[in-house]
TINU-545851 format. One record per residue (C-alpha): residue number from 1; chain; z, x, y. Coordinates in Angstrom, 1 decimal, m for minus. Each point is the difference from the previous one (the first is absolute). Layout:
# TINU-545851
zator = NUM, zakol = A, w = Z, u = X, v = Y .
...
//
This chain:
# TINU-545851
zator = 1, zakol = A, w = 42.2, u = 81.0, v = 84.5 .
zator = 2, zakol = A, w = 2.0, u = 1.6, v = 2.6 .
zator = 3, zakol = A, w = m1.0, u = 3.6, v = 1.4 .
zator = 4, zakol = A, w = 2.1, u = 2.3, v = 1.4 .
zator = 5, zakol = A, w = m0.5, u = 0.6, v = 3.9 .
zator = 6, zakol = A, w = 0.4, u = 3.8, v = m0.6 .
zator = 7, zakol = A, w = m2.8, u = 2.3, v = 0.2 .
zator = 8, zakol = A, w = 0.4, u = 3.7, v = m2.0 .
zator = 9, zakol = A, w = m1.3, u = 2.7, v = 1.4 .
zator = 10, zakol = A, w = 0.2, u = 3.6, v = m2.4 .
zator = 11, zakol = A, w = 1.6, u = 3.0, v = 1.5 .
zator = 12, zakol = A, w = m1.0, u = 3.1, v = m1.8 .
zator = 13, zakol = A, w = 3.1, u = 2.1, v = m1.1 .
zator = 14, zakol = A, w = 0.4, u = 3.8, v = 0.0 .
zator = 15, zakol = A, w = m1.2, u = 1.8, v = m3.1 .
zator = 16, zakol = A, w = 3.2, u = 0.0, v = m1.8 .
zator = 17, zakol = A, w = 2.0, u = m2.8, v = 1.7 .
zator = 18, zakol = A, w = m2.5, u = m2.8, v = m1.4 .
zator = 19, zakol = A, w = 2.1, u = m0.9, v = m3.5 .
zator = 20, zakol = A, w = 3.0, u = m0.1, v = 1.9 .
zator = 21, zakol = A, w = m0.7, u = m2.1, v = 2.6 .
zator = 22, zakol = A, w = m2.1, u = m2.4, v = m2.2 .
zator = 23, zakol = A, w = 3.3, u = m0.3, v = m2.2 .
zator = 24, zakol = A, w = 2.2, u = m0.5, v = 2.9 .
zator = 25, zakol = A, w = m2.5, u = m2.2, v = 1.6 .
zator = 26, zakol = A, w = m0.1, u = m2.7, v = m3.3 .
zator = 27, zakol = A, w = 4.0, u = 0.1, v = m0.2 .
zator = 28, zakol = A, w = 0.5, u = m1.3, v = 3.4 .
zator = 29, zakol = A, w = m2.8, u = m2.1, v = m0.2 .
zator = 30, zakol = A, w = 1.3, u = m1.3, v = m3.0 .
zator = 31, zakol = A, w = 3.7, u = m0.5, v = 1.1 .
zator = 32, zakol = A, w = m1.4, u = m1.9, v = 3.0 .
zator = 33, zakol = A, w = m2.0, u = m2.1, v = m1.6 .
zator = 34, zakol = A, w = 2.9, u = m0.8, v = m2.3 .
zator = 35, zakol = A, w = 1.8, u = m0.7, v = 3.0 .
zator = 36, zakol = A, w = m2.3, u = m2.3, v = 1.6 .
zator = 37, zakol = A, w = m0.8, u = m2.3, v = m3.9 .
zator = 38, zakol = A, w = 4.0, u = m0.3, v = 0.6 .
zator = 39, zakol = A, w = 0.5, u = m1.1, v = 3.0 .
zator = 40, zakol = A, w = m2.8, u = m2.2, v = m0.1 .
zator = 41, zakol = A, w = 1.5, u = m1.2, v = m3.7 .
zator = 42, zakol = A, w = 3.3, u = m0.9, v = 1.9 .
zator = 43, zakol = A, w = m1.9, u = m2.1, v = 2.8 .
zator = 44, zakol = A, w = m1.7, u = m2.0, v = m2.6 .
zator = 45, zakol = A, w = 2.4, u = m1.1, v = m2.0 .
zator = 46, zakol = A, w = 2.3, u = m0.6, v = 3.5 .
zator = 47, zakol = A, w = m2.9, u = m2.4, v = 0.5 .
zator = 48, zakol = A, w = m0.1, u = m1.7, v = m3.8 .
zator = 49, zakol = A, w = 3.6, u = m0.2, v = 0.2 .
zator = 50, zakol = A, w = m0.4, u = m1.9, v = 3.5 .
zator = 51, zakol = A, w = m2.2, u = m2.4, v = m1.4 .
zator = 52, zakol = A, w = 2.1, u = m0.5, v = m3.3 .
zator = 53, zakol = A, w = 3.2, u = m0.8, v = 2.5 .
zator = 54, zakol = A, w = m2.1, u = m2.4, v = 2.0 .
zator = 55, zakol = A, w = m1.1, u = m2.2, v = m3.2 .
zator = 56, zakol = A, w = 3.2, u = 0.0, v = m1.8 .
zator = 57, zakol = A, w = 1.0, u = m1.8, v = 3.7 .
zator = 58, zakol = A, w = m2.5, u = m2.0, v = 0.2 .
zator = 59, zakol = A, w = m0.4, u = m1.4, v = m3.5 .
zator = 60, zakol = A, w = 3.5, u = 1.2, v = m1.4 .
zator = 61, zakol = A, w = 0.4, u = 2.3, v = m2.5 .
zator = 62, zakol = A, w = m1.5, u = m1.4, v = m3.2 .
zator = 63, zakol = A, w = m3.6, u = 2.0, v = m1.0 .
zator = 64, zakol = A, w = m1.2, u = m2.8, v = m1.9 .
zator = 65, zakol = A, w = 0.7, u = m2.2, v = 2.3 .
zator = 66, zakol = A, w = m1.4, u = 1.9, v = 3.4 .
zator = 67, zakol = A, w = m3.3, u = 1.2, v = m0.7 .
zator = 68, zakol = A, w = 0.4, u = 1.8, v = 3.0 .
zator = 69, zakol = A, w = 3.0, u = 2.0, v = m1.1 .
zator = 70, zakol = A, w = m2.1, u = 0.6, v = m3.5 .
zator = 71, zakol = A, w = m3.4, u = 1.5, v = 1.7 .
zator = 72, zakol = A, w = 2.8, u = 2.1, v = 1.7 .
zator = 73, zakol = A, w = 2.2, u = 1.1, v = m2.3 .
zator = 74, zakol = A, w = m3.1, u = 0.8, v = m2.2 .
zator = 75, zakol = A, w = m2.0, u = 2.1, v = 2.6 .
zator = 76, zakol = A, w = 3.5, u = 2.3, v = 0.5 .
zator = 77, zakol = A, w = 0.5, u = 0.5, v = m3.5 .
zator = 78, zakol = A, w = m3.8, u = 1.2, v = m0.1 .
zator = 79, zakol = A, w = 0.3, u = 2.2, v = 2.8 .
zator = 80, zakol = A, w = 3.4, u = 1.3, v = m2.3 .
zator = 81, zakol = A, w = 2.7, u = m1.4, v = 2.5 .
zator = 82, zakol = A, w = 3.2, u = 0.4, v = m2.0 .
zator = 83, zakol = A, w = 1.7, u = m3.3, v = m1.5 .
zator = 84, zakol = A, w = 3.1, u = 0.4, v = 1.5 .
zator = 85, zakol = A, w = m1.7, u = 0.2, v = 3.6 .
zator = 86, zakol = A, w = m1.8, u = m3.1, v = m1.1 .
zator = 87, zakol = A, w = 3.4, u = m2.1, v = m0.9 .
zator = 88, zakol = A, w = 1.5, u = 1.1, v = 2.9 .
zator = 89, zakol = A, w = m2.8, u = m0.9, v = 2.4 .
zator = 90, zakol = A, w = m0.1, u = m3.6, v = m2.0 .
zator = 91, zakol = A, w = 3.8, u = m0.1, v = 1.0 .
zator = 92, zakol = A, w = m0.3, u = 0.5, v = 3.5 .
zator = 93, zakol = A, w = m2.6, u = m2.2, v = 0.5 .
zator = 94, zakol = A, w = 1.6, u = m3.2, v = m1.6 .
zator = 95, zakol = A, w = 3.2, u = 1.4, v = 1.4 .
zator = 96, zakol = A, w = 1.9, u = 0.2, v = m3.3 .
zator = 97, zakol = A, w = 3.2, u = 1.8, v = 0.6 .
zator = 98, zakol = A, w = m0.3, u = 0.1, v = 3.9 .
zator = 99, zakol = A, w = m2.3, u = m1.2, v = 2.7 .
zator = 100, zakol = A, w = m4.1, u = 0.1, v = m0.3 .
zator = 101, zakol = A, w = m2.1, u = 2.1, v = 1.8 .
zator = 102, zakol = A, w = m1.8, u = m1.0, v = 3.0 .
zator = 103, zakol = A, w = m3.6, u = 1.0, v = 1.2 .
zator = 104, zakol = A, w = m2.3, u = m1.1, v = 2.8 .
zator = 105, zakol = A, w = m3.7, u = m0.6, v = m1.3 .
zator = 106, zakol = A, w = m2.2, u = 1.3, v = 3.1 .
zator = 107, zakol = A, w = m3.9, u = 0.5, v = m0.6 .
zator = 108, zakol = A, w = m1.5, u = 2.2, v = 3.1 .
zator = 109, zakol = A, w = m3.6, u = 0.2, v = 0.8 .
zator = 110, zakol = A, w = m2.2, u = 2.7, v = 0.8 .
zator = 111, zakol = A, w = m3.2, u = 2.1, v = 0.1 .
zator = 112, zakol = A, w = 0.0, u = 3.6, v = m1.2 .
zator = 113, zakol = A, w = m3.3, u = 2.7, v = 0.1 .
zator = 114, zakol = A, w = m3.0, u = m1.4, v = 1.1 .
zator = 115, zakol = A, w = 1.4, u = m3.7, v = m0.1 .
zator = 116, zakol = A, w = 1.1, u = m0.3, v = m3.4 .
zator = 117, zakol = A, w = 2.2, u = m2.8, v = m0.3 .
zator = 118, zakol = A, w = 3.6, u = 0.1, v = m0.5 .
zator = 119, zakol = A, w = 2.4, u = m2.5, v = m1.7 .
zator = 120, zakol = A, w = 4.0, u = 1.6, v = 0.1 .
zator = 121, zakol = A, w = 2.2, u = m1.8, v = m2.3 .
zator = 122, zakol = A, w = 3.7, u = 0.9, v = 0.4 .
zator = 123, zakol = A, w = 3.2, u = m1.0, v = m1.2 .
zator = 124, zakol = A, w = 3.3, u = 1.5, v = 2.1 .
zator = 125, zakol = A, w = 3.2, u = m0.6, v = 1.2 .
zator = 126, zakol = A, w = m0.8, u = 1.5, v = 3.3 .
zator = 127, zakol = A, w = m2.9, u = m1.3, v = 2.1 .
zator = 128, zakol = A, w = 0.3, u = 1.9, v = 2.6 .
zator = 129, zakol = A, w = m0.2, u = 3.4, v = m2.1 .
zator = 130, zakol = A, w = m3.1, u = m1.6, v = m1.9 .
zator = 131, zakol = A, w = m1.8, u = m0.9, v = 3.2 .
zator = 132, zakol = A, w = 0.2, u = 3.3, v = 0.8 .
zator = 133, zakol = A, w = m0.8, u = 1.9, v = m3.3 .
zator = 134, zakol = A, w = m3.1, u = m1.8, v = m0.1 .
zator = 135, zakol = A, w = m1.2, u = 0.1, v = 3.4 .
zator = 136, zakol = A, w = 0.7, u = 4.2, v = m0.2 .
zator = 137, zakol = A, w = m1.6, u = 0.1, v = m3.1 .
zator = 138, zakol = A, w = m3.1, u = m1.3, v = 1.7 .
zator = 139, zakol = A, w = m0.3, u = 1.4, v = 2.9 .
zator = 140, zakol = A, w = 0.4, u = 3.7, v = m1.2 .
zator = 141, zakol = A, w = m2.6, u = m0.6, v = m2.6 .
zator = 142, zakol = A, w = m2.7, u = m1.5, v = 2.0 .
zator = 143, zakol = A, w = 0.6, u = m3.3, v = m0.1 .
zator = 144, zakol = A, w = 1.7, u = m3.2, v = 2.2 .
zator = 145, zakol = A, w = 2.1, u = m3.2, v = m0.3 .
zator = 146, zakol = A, w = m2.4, u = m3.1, v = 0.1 .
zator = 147, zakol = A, w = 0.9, u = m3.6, v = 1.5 .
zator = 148, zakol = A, w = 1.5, u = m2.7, v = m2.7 .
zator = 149, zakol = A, w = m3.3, u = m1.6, v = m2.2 .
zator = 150, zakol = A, w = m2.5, u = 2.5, v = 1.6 .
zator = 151, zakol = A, w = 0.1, u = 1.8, v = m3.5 .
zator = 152, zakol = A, w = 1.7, u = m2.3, v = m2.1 .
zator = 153, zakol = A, w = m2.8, u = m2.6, v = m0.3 .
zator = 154, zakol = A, w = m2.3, u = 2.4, v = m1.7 .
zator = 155, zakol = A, w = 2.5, u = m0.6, v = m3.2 .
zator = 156, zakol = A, w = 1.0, u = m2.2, v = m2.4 .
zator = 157, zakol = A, w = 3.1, u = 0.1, v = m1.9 .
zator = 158, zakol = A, w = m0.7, u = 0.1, v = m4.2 .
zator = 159, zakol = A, w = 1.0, u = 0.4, v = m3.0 .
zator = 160, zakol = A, w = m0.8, u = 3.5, v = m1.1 .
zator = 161, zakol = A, w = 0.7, u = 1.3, v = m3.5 .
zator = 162, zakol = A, w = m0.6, u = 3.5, v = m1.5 .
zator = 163, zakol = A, w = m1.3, u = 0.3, v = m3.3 .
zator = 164, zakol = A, w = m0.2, u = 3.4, v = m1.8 .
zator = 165, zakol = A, w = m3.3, u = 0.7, v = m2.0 .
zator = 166, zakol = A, w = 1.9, u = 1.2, v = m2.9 .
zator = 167, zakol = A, w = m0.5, u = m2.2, v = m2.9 .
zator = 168, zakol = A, w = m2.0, u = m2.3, v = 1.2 .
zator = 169, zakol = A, w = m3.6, u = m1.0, v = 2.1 .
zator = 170, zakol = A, w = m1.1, u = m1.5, v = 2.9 .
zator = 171, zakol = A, w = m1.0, u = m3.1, v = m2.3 .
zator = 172, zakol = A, w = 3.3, u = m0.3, v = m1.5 .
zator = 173, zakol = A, w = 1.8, u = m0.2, v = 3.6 .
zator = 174, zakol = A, w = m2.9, u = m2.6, v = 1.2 .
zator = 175, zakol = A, w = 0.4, u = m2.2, v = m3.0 .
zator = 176, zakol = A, w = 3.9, u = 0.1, v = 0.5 .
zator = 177, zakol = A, w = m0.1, u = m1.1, v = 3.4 .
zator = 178, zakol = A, w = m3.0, u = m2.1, v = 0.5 .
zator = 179, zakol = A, w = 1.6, u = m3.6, v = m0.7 .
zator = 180, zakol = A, w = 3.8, u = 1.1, v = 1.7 .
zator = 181, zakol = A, w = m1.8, u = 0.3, v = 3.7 .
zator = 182, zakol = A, w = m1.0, u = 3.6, v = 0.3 .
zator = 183, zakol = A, w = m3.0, u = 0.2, v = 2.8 .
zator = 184, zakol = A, w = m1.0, u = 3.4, v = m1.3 .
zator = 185, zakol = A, w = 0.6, u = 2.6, v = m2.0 .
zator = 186, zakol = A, w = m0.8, u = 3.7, v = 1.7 .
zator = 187, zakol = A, w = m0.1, u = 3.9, v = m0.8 .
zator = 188, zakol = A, w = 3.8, u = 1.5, v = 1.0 .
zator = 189, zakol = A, w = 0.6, u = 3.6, v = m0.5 .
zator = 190, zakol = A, w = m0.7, u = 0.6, v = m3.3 .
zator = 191, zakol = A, w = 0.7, u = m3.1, v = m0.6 .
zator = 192, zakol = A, w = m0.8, u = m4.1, v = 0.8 .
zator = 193, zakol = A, w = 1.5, u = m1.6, v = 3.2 .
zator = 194, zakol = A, w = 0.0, u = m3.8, v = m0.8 .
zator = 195, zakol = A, w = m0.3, u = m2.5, v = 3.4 .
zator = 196, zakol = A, w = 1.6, u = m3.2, v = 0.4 .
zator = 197, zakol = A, w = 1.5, u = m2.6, v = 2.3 .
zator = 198, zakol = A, w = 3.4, u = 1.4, v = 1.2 .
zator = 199, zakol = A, w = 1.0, u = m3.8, v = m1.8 .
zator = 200, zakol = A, w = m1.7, u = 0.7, v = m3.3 .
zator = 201, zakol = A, w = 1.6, u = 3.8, v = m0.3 .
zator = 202, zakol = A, w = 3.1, u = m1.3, v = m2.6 .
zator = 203, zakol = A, w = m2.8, u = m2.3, v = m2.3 .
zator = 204, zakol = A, w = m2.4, u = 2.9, v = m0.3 .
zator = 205, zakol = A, w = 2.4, u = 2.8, v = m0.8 .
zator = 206, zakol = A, w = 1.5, u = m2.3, v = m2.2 .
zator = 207, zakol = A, w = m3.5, u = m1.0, v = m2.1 .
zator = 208, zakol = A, w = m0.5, u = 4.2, v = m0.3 .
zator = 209, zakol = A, w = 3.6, u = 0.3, v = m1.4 .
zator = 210, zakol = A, w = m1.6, u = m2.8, v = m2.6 .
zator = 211, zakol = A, w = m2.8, u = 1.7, v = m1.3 .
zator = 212, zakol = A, w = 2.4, u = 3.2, v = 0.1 .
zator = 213, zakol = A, w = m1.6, u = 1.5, v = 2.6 .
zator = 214, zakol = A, w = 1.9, u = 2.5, v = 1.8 .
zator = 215, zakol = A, w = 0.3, u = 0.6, v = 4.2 .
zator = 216, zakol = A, w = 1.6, u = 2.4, v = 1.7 .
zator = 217, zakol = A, w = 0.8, u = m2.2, v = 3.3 .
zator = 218, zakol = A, w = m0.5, u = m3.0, v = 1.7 .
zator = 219, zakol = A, w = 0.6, u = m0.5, v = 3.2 .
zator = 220, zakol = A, w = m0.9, u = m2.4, v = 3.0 .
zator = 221, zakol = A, w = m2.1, u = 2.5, v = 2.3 .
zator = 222, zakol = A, w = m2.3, u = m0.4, v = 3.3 .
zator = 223, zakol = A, w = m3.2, u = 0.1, v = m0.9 .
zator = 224, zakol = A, w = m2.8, u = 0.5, v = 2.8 .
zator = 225, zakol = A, w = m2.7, u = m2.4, v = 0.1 .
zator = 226, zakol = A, w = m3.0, u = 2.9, v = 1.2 .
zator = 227, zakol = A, w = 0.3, u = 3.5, v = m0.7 .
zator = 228, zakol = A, w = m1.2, u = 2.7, v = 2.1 .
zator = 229, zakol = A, w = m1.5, u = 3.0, v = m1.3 .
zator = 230, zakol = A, w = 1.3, u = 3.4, v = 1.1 .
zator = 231, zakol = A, w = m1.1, u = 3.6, v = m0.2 .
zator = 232, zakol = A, w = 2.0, u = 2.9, v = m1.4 .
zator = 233, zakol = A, w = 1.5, u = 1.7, v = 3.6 .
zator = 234, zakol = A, w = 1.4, u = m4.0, v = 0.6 .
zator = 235, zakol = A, w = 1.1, u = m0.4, v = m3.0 .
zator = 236, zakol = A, w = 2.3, u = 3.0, v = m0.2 .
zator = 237, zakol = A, w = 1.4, u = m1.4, v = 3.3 .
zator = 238, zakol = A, w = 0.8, u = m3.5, v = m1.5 .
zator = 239, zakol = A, w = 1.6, u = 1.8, v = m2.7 .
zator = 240, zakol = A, w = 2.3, u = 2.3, v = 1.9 .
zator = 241, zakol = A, w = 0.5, u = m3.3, v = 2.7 .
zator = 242, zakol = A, w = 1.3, u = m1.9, v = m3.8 .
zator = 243, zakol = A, w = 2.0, u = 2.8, v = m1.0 .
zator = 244, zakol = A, w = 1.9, u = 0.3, v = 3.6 .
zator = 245, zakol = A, w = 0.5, u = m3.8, v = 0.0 .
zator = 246, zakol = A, w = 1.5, u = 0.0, v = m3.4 .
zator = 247, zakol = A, w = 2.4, u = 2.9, v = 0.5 .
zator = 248, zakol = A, w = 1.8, u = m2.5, v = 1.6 .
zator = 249, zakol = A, w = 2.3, u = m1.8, v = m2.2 .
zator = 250, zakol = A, w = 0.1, u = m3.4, v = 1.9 .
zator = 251, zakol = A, w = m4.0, u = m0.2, v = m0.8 .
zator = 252, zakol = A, w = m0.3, u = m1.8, v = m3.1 .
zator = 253, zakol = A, w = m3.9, u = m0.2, v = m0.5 .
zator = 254, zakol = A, w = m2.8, u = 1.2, v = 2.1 .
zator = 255, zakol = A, w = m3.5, u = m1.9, v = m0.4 .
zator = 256, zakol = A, w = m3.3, u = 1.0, v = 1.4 .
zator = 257, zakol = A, w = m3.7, u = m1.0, v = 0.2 .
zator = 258, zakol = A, w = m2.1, u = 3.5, v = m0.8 .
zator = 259, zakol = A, w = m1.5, u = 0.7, v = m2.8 .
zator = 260, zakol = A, w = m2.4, u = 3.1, v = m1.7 .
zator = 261, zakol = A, w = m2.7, u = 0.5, v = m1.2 .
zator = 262, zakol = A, w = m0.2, u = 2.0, v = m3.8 .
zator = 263, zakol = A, w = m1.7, u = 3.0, v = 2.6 .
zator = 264, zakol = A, w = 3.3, u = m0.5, v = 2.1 .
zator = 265, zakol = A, w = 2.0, u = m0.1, v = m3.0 .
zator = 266, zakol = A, w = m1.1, u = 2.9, v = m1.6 .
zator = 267, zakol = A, w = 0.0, u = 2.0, v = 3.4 .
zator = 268, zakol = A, w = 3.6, u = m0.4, v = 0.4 .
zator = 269, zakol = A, w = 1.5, u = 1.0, v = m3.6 .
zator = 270, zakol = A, w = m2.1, u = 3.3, v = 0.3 .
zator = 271, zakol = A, w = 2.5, u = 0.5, v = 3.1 .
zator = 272, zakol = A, w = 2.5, u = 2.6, v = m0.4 .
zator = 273, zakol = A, w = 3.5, u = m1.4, v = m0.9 .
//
């Protein structure tokens, strides 16, 4: 789990002035909080509606006929992406009623805190602008560009499909996907992350829609052959070096090679938020 990067330190109050500034204190805290779940709520579904646009062009603007546009379409609606925003965005990327969007795919490379790896998927209409998003992003955040396939061998495209543990077991998912090509089955959240060839994705989602199974995405992800351990000071840095990177709304998907320990874990979410 993420921490935050902010430490708290108390300040002790004038006798008198303590339950007024405590309330003041939790109102704005509050509000910007609020502020921030917004604006990070708009750049996420800017980012689903991106990838609905560039399915419906590249497999047209049939659902049960792209797979693609499906996992989509799905994953926005979980994430409560309004239906209209989701026709639309089907519209303009089969150009129905005018011409279809157009996006430049560009993965960048690099290494962030204490050479963790970085893979930098993004999808613009402005190269230049993306180039330089991302190479800002890391360099103010302790971090550098890398040369092309100095990172990107250390991962493997795949199949990668989130199951929720509501309703059902880590049996019931393994049985479901054994025979359609799964190559494992994994803890996700609070839930199970099921692995496959980036080519078996559609026949494996498709055997846990048959035994009524239900996922909340699936999506072809980089997935990094060796992990690297990190402590709790590096990953804080990773996570603020992720968070810059995706403020950006030409970054699509950021991948990495750390990983924590439960220690690690359980450091970070007793941060402060």
């Amino acid at each position: 789990m993420r921490g935050s990067s902010r430490t708290s330190v108390r300040r002790a109050h004038p006798p008198g002035k303590i339950e007024r500034m405590s309330g003041h204190s939790k109102w704005a805290t509050t509000k910007h909080k609020k502020a921030v779940v917004d604006a990070r709520r708009a750049k996420s579904w800017a980012k689903l509606i991106k990838n609905i646009e560039v399915a419906a062009k590249l497999g047209g603007p049939d659902l049960q006929g792209n797979p693609t546009l499906f996992d989509a379409v799905l994953k926005a609606k979980k994430t409560s992406v309004p239906k209209d925003n989701i026709d639309r965005a089907i519209k303009r990327g089969a150009g129905i009623g005018g011409e279809a969007v157009e996006y430049s795919s560009i993965m960048y490379e690099g290494y962030g805190p204490n050479g963790v790896a970085f893979l930098i998927e993004c999808l613009t209409d402005n190269k230049n602008r993306a180039a330089a998003e991302v190479r800002t992003a890391l360099s103010r955040n302790g971090g550098t560009l890398a040369d092309p396939g100095s990172v990107a061998y250390n991962f493997s495209r795949k199949g990668v499909i989130v199951v929720p543990s509501e309703g059902t077991t880590e049996d019931d998912v393994m049985l479901a996907v054994l025979e359609a090509g799964a190559e494992e089955v994994e803890p996700h959240g609070d839930g199970f992350g099921v692995i496959t060839e980036a080519s078996d994705l559609v026949s494996v989602r498709t055997a846990l829609q048959d035994a009524g199974i239900e996922y909340d995405s699936a999506d072809v992800e980089f997935v990094p052959s060796l992990k690297v351990e990190v402590d709790a000071d590096t990953a804080r840095k990773v996570f603020r070096l992720i968070d810059a990177l995706e403020d950006s709304d030409d970054v699509q998907n950021v991948y990495t090679n750390f990983d924590l320990t439960p220690e690690v874990q359980a450091e970070l979410e007793n941060d402060d938020e």
